[in-house]
Rosetta silent file (secondary structure, phi, psi, omega in degrees, C-alpha in Angstrom):
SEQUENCE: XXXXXXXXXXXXXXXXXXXXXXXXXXXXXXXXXXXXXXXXXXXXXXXXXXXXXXXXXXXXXXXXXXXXXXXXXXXXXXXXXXXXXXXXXXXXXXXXXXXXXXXXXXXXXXXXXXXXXXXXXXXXXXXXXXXXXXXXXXXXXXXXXXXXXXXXXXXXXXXXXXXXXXXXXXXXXXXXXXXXXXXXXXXXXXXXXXXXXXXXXXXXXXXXXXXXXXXXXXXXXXXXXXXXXXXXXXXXXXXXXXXXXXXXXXXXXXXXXXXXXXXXXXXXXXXXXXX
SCORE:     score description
SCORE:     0.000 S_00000001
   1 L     0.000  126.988 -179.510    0.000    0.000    0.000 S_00000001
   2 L   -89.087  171.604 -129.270    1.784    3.319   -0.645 S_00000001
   3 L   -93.145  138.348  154.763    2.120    5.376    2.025 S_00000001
   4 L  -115.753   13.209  147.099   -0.465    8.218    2.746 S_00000001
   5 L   -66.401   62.533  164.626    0.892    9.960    5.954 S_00000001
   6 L  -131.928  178.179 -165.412    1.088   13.448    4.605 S_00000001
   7 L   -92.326  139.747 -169.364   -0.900   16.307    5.123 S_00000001
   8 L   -27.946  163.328  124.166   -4.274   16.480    3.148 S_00000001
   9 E   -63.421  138.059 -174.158   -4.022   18.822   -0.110 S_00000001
  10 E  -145.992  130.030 -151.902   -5.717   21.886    0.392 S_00000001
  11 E  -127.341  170.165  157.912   -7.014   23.907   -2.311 S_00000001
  12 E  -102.504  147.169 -179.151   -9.207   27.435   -2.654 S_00000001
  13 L   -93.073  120.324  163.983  -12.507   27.190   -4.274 S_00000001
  14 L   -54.367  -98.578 -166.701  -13.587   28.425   -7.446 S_00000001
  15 L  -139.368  153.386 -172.947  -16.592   26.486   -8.764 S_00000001
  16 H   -48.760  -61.162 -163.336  -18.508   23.365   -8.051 S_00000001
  17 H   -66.956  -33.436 -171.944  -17.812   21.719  -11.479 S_00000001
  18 H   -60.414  -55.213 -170.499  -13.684   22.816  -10.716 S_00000001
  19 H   -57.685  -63.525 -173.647  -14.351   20.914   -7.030 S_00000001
  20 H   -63.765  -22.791  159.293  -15.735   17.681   -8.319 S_00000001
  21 H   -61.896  -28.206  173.454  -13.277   17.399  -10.729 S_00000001
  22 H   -70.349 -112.329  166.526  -10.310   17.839   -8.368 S_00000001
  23 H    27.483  -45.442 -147.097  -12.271   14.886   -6.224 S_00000001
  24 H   -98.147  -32.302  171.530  -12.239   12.603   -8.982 S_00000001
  25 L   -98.856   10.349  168.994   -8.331   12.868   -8.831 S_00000001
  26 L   -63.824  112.834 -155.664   -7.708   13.174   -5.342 S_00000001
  27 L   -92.344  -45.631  177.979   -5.230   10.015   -4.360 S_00000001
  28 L   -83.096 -150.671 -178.749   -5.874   10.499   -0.451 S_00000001
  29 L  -119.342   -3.553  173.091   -9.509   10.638    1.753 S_00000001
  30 E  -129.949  131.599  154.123   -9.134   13.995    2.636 S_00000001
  31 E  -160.206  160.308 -150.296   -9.332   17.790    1.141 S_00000001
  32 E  -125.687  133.388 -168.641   -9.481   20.793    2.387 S_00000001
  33 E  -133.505  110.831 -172.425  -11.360   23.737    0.861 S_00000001
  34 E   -80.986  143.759  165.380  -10.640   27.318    1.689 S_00000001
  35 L    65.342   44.043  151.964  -12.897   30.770    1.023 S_00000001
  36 L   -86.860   52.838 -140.513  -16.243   28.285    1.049 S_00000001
  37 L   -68.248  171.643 -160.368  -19.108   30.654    2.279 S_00000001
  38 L   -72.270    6.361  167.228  -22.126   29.068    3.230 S_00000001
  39 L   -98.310   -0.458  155.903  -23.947   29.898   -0.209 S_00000001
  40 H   -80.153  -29.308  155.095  -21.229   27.725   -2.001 S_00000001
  41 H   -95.845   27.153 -178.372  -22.073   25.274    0.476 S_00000001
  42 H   -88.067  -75.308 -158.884  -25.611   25.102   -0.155 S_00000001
  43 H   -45.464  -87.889  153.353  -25.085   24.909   -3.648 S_00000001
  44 H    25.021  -72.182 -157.126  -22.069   21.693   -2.989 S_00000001
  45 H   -77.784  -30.506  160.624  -24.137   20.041   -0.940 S_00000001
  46 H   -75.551    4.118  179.528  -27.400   19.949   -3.962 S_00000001
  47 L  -122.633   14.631  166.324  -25.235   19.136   -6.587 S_00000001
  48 L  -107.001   -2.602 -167.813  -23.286   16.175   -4.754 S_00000001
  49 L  -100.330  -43.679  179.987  -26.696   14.783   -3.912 S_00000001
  50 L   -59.748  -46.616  176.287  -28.414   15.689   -7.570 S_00000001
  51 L   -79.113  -10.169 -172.965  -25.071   13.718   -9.236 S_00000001
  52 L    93.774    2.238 -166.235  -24.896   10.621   -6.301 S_00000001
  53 L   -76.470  132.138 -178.402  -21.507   11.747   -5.596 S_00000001
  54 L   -51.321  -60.087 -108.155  -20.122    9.462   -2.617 S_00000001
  55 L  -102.551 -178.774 -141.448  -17.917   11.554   -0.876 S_00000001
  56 E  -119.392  116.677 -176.676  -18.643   12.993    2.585 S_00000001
  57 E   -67.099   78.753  179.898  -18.744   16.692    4.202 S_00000001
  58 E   -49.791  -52.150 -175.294  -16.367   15.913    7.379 S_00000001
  59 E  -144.875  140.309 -163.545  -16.527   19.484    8.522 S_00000001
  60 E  -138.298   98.915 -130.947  -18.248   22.532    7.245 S_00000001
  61 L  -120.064   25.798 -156.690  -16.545   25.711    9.492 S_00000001
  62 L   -49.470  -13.105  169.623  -19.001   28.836    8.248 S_00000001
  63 L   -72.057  -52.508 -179.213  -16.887   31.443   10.226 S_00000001
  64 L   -65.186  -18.130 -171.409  -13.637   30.189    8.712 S_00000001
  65 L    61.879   33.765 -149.936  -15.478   29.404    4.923 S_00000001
  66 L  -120.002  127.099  171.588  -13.064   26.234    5.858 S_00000001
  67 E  -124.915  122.999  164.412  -14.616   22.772    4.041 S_00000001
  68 E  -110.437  169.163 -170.728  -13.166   19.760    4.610 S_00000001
  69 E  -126.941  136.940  177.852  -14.340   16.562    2.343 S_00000001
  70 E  -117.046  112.768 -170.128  -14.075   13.086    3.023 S_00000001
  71 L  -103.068  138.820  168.127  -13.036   11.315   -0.252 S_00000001
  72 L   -96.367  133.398  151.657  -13.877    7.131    0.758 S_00000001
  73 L  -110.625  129.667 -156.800  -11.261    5.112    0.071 S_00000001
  74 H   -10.805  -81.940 -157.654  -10.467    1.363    0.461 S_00000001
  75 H   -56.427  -55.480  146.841   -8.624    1.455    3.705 S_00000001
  76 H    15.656  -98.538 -171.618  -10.819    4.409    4.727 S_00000001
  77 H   -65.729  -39.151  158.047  -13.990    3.033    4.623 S_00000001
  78 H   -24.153  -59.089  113.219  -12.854   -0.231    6.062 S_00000001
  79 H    16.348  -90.827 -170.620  -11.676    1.771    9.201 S_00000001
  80 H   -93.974  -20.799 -167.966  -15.137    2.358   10.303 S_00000001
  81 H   -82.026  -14.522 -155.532  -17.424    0.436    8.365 S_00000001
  82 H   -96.016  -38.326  144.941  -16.070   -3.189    9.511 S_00000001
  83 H   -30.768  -85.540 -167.926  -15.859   -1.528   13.591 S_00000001
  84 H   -26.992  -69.238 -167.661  -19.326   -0.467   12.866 S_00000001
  85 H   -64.969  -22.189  161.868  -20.940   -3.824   11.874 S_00000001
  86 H   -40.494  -88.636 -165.818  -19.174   -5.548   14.413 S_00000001
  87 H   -71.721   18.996  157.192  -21.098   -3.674   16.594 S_00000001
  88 H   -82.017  -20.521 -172.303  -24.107   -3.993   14.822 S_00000001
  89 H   -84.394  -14.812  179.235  -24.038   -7.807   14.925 S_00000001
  90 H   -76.404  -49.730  156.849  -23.743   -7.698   18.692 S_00000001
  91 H   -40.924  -61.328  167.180  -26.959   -5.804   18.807 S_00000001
  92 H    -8.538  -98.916  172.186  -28.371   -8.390   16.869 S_00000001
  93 L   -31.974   -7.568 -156.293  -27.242  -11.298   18.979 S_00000001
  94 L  -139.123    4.081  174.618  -28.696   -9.041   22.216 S_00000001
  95 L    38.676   44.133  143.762  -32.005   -9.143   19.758 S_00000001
  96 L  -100.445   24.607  178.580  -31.808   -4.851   19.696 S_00000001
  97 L   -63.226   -6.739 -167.348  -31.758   -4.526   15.966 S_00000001
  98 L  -121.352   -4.416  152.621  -35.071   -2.894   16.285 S_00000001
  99 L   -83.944  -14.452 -171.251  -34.163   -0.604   19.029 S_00000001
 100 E   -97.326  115.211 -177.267  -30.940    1.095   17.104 S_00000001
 101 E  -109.515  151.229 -179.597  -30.876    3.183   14.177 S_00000001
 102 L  -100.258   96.822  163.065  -27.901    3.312   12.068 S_00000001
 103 L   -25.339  -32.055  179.316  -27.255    6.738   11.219 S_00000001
 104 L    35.620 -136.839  179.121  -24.707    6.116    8.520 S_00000001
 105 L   -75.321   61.489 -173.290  -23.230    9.592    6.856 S_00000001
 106 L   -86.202  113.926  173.339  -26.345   11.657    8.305 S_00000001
 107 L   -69.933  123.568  176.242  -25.483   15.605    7.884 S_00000001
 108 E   -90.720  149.206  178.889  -25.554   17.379   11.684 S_00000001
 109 E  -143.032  136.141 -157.131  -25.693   20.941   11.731 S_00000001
 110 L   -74.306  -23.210  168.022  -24.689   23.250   14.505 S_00000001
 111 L  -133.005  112.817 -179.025  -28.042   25.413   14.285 S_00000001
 112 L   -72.759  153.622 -166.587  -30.475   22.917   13.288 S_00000001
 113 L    59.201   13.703 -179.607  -32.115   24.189    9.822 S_00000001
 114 L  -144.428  118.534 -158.286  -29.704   27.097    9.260 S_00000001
 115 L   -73.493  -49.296 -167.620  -28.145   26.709    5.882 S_00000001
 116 L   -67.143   -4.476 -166.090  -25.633   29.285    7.242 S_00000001
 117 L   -86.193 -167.604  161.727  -24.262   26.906   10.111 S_00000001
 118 L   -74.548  150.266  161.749  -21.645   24.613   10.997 S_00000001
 119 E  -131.583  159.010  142.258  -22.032   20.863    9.749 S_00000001
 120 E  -164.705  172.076 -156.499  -20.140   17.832    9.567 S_00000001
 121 L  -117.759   83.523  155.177  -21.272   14.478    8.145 S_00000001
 122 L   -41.365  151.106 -178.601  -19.613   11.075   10.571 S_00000001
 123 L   -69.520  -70.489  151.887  -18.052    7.936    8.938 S_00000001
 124 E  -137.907  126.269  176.196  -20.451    6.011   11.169 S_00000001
 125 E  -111.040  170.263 -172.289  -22.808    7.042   13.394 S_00000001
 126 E   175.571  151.286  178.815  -26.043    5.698   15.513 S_00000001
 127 E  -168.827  177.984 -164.092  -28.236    5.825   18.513 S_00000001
 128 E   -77.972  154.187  169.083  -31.188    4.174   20.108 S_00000001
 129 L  -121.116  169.027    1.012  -34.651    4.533   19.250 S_00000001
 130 L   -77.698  -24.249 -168.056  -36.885    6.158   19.756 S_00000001
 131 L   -47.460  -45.164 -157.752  -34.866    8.877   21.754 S_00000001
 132 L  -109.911   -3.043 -170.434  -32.486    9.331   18.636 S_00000001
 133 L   -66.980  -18.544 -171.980  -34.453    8.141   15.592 S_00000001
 134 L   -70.936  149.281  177.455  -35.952   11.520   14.622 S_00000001
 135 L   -46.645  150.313  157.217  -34.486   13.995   11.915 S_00000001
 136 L    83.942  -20.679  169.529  -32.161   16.114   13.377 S_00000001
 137 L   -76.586  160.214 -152.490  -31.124   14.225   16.826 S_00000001
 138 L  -111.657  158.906 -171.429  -27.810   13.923   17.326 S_00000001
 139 L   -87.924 -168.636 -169.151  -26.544    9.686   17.431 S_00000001
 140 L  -116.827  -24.049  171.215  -25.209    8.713   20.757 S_00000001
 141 E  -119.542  128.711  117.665  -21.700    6.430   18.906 S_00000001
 142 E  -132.796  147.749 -178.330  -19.682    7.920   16.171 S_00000001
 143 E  -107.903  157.810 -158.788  -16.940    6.577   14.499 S_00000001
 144 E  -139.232  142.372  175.905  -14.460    8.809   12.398 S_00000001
 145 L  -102.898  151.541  159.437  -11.795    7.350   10.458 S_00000001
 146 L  -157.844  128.122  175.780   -8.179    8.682    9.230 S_00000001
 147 L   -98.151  -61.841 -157.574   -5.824    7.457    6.645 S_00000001
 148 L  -108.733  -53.886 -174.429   -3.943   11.008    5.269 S_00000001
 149 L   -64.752  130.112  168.553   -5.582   12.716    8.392 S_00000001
 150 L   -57.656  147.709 -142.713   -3.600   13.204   11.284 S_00000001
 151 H   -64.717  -42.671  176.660   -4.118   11.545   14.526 S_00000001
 152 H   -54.458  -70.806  173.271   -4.768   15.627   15.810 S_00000001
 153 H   -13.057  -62.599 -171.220   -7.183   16.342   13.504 S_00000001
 154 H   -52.563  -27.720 -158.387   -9.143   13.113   14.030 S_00000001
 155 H   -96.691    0.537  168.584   -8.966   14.467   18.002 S_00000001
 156 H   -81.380  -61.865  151.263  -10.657   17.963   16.552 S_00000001
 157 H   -11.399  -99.294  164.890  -12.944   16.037   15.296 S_00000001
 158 H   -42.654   -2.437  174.626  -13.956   14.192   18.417 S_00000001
 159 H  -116.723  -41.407  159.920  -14.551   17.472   20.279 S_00000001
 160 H   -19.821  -48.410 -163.969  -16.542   18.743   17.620 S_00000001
 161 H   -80.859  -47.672  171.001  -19.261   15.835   17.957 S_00000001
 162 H   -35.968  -60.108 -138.697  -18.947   16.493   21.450 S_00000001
 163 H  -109.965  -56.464 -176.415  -19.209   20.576   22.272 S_00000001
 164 H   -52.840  -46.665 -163.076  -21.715   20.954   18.785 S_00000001
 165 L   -61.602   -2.728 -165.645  -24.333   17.894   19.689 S_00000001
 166 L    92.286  -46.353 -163.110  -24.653   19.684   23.281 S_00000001
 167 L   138.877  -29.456  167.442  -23.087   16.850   24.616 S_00000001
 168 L   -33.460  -26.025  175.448  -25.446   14.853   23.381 S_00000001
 169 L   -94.667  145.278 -176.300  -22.981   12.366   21.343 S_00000001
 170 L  -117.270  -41.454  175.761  -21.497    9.807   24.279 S_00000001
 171 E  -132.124  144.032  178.656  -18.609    7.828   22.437 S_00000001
 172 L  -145.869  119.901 -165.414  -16.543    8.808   19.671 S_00000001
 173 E  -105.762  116.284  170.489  -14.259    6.226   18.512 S_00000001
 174 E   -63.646  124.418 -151.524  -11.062    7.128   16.468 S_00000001
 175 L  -134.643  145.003  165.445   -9.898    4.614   14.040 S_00000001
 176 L  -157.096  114.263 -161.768   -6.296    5.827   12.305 S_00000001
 177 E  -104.143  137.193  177.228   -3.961    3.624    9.655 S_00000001
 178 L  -120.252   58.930  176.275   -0.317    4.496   10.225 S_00000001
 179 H    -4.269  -68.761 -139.177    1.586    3.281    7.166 S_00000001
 180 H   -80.500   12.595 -166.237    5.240    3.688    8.495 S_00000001
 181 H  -142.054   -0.507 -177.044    4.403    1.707   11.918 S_00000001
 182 L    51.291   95.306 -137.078    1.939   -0.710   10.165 S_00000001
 183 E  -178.515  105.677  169.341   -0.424   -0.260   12.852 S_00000001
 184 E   -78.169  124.688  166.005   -4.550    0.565   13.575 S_00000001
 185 E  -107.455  108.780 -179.070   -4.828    3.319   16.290 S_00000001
 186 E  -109.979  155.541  160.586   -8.220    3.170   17.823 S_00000001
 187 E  -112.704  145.853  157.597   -9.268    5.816   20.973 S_00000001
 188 E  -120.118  143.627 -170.342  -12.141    5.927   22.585 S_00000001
 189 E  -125.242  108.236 -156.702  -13.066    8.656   23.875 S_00000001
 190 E  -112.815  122.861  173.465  -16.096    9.534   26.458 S_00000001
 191 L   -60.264  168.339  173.436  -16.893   13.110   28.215 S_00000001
 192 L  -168.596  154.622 -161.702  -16.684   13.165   31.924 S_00000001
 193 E   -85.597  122.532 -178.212  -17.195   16.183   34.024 S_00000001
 194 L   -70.395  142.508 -173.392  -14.090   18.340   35.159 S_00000001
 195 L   -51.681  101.539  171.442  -12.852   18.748   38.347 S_00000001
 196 L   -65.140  148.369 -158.575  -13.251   22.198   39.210 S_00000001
 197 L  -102.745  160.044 -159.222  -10.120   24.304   40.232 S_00000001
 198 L   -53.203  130.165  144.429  -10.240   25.642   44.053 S_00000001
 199 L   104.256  -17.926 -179.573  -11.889   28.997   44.332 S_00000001
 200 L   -50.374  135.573 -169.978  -13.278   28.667   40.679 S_00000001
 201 L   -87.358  147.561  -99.455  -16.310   30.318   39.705 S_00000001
 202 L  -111.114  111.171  144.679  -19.613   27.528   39.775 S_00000001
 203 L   -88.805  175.150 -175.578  -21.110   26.792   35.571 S_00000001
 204 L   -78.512  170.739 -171.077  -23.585   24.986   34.618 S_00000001
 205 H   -46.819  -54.749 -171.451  -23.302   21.113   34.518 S_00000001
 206 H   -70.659   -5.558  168.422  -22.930   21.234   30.781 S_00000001
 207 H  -111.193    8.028  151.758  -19.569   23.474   30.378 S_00000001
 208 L  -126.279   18.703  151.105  -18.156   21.398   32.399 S_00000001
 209 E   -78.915  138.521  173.466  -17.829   18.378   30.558 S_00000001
 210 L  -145.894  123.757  174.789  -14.790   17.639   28.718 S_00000001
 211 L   -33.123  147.010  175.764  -13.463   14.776   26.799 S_00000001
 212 E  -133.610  102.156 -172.270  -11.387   11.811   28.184 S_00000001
 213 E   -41.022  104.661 -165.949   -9.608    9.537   26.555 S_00000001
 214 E   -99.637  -18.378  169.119  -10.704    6.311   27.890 S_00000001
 215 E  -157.213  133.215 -179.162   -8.940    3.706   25.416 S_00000001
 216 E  -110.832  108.038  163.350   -5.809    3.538   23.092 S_00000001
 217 E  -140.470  129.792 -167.969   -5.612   -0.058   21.688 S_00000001
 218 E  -103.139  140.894  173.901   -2.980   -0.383   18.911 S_00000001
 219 E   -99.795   98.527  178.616   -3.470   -3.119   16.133 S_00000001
 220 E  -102.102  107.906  138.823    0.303   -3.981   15.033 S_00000001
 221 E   -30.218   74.425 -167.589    1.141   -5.884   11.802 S_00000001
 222 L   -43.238  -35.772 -173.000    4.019   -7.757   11.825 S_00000001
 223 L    90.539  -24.529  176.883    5.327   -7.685    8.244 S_00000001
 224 L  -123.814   15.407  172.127    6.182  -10.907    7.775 S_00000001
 225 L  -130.736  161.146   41.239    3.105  -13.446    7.904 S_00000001
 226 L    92.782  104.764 -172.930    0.331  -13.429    5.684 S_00000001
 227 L   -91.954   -7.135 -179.865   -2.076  -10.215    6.461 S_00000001
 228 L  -110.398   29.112  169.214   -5.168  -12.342    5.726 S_00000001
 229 L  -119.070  146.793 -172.079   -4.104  -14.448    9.138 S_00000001
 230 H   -73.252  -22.219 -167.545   -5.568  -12.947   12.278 S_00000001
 231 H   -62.620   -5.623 -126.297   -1.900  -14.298   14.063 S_00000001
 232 H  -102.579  -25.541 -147.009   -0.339  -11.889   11.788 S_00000001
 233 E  -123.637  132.063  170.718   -1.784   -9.218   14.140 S_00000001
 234 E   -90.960   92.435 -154.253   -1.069   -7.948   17.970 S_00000001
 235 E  -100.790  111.420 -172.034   -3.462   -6.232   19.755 S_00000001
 236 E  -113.348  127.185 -178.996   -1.979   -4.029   22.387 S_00000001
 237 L   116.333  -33.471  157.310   -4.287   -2.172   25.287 S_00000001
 238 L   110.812  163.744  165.950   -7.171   -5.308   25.904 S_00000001
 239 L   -20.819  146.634 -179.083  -10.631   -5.542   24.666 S_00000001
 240 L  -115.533  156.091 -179.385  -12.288   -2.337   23.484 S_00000001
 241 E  -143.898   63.797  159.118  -16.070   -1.663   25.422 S_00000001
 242 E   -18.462  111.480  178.748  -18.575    0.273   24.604 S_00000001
 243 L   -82.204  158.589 -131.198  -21.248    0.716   27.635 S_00000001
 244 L  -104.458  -33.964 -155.495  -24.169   -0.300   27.096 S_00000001
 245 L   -98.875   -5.234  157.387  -26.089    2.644   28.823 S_00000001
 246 L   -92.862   -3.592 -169.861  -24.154    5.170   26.832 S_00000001
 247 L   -81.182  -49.155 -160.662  -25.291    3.517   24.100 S_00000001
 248 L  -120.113   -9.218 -179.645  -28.860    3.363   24.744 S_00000001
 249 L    67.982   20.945  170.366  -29.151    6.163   27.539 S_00000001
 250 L  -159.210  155.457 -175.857  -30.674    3.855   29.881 S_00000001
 251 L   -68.801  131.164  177.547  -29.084    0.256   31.835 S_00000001
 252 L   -25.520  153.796  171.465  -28.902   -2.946   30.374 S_00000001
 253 L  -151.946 -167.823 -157.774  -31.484   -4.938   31.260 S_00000001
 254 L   -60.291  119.647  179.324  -32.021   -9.116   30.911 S_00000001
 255 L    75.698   30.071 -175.080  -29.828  -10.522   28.460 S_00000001
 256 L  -133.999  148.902 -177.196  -28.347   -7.155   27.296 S_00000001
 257 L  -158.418  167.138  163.002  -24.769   -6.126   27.864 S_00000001
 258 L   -21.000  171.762  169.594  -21.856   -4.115   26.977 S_00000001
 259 E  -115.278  102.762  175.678  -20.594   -3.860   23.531 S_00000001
 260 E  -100.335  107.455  167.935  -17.409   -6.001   23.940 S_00000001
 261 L  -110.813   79.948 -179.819  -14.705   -6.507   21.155 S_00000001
 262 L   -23.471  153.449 -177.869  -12.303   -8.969   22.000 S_00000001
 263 L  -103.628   37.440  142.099   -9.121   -9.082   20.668 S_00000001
 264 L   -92.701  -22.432  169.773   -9.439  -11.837   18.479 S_00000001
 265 H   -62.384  -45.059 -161.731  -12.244   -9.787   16.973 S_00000001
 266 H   -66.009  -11.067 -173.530  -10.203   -6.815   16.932 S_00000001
 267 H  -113.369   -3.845 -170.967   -7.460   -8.834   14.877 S_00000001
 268 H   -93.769  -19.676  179.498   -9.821  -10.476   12.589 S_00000001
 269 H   -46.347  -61.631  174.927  -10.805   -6.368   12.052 S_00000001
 270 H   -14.707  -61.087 -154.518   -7.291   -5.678   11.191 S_00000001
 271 H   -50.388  -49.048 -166.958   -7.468   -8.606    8.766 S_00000001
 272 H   -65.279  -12.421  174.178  -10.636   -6.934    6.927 S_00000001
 273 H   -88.321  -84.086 -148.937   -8.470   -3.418    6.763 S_00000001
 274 H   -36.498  -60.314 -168.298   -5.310   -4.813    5.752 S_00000001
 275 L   -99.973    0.000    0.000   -6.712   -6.835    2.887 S_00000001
């Protein structure tokens, strides 16, 4: 696989027909588009939906005119969708396919219904129903991928889904392929309330959550066996876990449980990225 760990291409925008063509030759999953005000991203966003065009609005920035795009690519999409389904099949097996909706690329907007706001579009997202099924609710898991985006970014990201939904998004899991170290980085990442410093003055509950990194578990290649064998792969940091009640906003209840991926799942993931 050649190597994509450099920073995105980032271009200024002219015209829609100018954009998709640069897209069609774009080698990584990410670019970045400068001087977009929000009536070039009106226009963007009907004419990727009137052609079908795949790719994905990561972040839409209306102070800054700053667009970034999520081109999918192999490894990409792989990244989150093969995480994702994992944990959709778990639901299953826990007989909650009919409590969950899968959210997929849904666009969130920072002022709901105002064309002029922030957006950004998740790799994969989801949340329970009924609380989350309605237009416009924010999911309660997304996962955001990065191949040519940097591990910071991806962590820009993750405060985004955080600080925009209200707080409302609970886990946001970071998935990142590291060419030179052969290597899957995922974090999870969960708010938790901060400690207030002595003498500090009292905010509300909700300005004083701030992400925490709650799990780093690195997926290591080896180099030398056979990428479509799970031994091939090391899983360093233990089972990744999704709680069940951040999940669903309310406690497990008979025959329902975390979302637990073991690390032979976690290496047969690998397998489905690598190859």
């Amino acid at each position: 696989m050649a190597s994509q760990d450099t920073n995105p291409p980032t271009v200024q925008f002219t015209t829609v027909e100018a954009l998709f063509e640069l897209i069609n030759h774009i080698p990584g999953d990410i670019l970045i588009v400068t001087e977009v005000s929000y009536q070039d991203f009106a226009i963007i966003e009907k004419e990727r939906e009137i052609r079908g065009r795949g790719f994905r609005f990561r972040r839409y920035h209306a102070d800054s005119r700053l667009l970034i795009i999520t081109i999918p690519t192999g490894i990409h999409e792989s990244l989150h969708i093969e995480l994702y389904q994992q944990c959709r099949d778990k639901l299953v097996r826990m007989n909650l396919e009919n409590h969950w909706k899968s959210k997929a690329a849904t666009t969130y907007r920072a002022r709901e219904g105002h064309p002029g706001g922030d957006g950004g579009e998740g790799d994969s997202t989801g949340g329970p129903k009924p609380d989350r099924k309605e237009h416009g609710k924010w999911p309660t898991l997304v996962i955001e991928a990065g191949h040519s985006e940097s591990l910071p970014e991806l962590r820009a990201d993750m405060r985004w889904w955080f600080s925009t939904s209200n707080h409302d998004v609970k886990i946001v899991i970071l998935a990142k392929f590291n060419h030179e170290q052969s290597s899957i980085l995922l974090e999870k990442w969960e708010e938790q309330e901060r400690t207030p410093r002595q003498g500090a003055a009292t905010t509300r509950w909700s300005a004083a959550l701030e992400p925490v990194l709650q799990q780093a578990i690195t997926i290591t290649y080896d180099n030398t066996g056979d990428p479509r064998n799970t031994a091939s792969f090391t899983v360093n940091g233990g089972a990744l876990v999704l709680e069940f009640r951040l999940l669903f906003l309310r406690d497990p209840g008979p025959g329902e449980a975390d979302i637990v991926f073991s690390i032979p799942e976690l290496q047969s993931y690998a397998v489905e990225v690598w190859t």
